[in-house]
C-alpha positions as CSV (number, residue, x, y, z in Angstrom):
1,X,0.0,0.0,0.0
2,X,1.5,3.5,-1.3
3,X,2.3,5.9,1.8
4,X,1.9,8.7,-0.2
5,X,-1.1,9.9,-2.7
6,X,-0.5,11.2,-5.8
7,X,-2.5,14.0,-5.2
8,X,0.0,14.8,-2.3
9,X,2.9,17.6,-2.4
10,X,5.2,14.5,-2.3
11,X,3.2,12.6,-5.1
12,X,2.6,16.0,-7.6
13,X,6.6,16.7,-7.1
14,X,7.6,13.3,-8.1
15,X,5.1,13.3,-11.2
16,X,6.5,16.5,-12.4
17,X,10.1,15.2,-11.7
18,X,9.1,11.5,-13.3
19,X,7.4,13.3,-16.5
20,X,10.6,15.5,-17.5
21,X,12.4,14.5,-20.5
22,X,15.6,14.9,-18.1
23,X,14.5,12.0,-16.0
24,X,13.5,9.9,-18.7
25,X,16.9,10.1,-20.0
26,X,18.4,8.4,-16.3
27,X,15.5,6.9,-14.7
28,X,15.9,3.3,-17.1
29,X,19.2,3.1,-16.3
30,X,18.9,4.1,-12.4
31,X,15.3,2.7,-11.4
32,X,14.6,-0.7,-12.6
33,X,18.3,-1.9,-11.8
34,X,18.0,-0.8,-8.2
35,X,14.4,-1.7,-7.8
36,X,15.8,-5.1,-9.0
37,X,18.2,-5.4,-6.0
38,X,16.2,-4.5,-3.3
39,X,13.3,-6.5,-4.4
40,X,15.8,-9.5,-4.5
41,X,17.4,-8.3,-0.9
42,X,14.0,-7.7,0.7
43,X,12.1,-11.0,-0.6
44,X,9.9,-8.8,-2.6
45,X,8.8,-6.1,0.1
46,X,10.1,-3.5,-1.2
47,X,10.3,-1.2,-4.3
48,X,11.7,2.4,-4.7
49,X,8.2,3.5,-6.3
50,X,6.3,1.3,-3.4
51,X,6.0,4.3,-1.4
52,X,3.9,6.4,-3.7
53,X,2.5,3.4,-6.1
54,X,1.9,0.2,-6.8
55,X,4.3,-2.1,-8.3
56,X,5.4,-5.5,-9.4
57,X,8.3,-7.8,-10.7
58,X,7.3,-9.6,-14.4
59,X,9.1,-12.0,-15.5
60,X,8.9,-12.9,-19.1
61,X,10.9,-15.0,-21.8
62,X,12.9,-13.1,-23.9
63,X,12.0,-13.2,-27.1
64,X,15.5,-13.4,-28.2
65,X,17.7,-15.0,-25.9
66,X,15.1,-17.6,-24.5
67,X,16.0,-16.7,-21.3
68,X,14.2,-15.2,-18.2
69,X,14.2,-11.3,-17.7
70,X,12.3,-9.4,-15.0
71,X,11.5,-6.1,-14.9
72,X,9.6,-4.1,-12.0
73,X,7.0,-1.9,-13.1
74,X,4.1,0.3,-12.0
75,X,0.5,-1.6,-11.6
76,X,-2.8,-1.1,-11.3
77,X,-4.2,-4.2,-9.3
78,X,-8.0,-4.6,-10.4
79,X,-10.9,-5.8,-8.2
80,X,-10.9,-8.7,-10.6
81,X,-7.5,-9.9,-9.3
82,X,-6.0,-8.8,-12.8
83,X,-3.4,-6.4,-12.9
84,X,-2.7,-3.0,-15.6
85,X,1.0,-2.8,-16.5
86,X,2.2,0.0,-19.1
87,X,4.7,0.2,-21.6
88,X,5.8,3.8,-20.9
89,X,8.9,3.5,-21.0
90,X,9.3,6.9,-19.0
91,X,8.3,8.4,-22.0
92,X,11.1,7.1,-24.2
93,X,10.6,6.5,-27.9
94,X,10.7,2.8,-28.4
95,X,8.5,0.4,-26.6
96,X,9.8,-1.3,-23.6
97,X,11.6,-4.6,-24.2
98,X,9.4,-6.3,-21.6
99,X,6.3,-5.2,-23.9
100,X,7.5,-7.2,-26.8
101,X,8.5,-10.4,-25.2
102,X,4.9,-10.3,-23.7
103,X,3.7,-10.4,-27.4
104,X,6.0,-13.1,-28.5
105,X,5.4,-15.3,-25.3
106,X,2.5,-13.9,-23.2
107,X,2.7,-16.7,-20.2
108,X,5.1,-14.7,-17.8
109,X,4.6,-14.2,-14.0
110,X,4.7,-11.5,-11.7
111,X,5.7,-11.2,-8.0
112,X,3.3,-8.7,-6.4
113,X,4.2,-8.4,-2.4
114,X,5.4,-11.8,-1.1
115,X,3.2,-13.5,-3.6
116,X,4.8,-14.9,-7.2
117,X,2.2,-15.8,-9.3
118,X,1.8,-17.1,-12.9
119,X,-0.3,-15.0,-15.6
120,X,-1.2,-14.3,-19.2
121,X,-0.9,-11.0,-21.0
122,X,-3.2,-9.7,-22.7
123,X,-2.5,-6.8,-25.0
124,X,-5.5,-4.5,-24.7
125,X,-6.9,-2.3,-28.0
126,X,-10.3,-0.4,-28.3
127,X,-12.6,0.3,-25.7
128,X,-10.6,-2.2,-23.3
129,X,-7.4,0.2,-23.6
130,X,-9.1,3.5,-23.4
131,X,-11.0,2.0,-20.4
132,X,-8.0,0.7,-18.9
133,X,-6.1,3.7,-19.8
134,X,-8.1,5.8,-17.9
135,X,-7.5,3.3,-15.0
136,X,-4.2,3.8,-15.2
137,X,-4.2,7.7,-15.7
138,X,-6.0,7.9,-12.4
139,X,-3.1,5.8,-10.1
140,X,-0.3,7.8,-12.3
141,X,-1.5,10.9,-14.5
142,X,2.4,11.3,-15.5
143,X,1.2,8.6,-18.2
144,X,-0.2,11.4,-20.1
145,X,2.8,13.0,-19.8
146,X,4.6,10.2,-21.1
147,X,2.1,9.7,-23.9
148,X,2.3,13.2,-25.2
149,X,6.0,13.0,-25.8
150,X,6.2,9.9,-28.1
151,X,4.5,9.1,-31.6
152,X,3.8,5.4,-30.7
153,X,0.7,4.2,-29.0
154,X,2.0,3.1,-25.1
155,X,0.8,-0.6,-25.1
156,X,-1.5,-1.1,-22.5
157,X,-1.6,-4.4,-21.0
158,X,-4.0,-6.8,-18.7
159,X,-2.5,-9.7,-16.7
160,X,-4.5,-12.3,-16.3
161,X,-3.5,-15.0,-13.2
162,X,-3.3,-18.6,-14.2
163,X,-4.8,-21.2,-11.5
């Protein structure tokens, strides 16, 4: 559970620091590889971004190398025990490599809290996105920021928990 709002001062500083196109340039290369160790040091309890939002570790295939990658990321959990992940990639040009594999290979798996459980993505277009979009927009409005930046659609997608 997020300490902060993002309709705090803390929260509205870090949007407006998270949708520069300053941070975009350091955050990949800062974030995700700390966020990595911790969640690895911790046994999953904690995230840099944990504090303000929601987050998780995927784990897909890569579509290349055949080999496991994992990536934390911002989520939107969903009263239907589904989760929102988006390809942002802080507002970067290219899609996230995470958003790929999930299209070559969609079975991946998450670890959300203590819990690692296995899901299929679903890669969400039409009324489904803009719906889900506008779930996303209201856990982290920076997403528009993000959006506004870049020419390509940010892929939008729904994870779906395997029994």
């Amino acid at each position: 559970m997020p300490l902060f709002s993002v309709g705090s001062p803390i929260g509205r500083a870090t949007q407006k620091v998270a949708g520069s196109p300053a941070f975009a340039k350091v955050a990949p290369h800062v974030v995700p590889p700390v966020d990595r160790v911790l969640h690895r040091l911790t046994g999953g309890r904690v995230l840099l971004s944990r504090g303000l939002l929601p987050g998780l570790v995927l784990t897909t295939t890569g579509r290349r190398s055949g080999l496991p990658r994992t990536t934390p990321l911002m989520c939107v959990p969903e009263p239907e025990g589904t989760f929102l992940v988006v390809g942002s990639n802080f507002g970067r040009d290219t899609h996230p490599a995470w958003t790929g594999n999930l299209l070559a290979a969609p079975a991946a798996s998450i670890s959300y809290g203590r819990r690692d459980v296995p899901v299929t993505a679903e890669l969400l277009e039409g009324g489904a996105r803009d719906d889900a979009w506008a779930r996303a927009l209201r856990v982290w409005p920076t997403f528009d920021a993000y959006q506004g930046r870049v020419d390509r659609q940010l892929r939008v997608f729904r994870l779906h928990p395997r029994r």
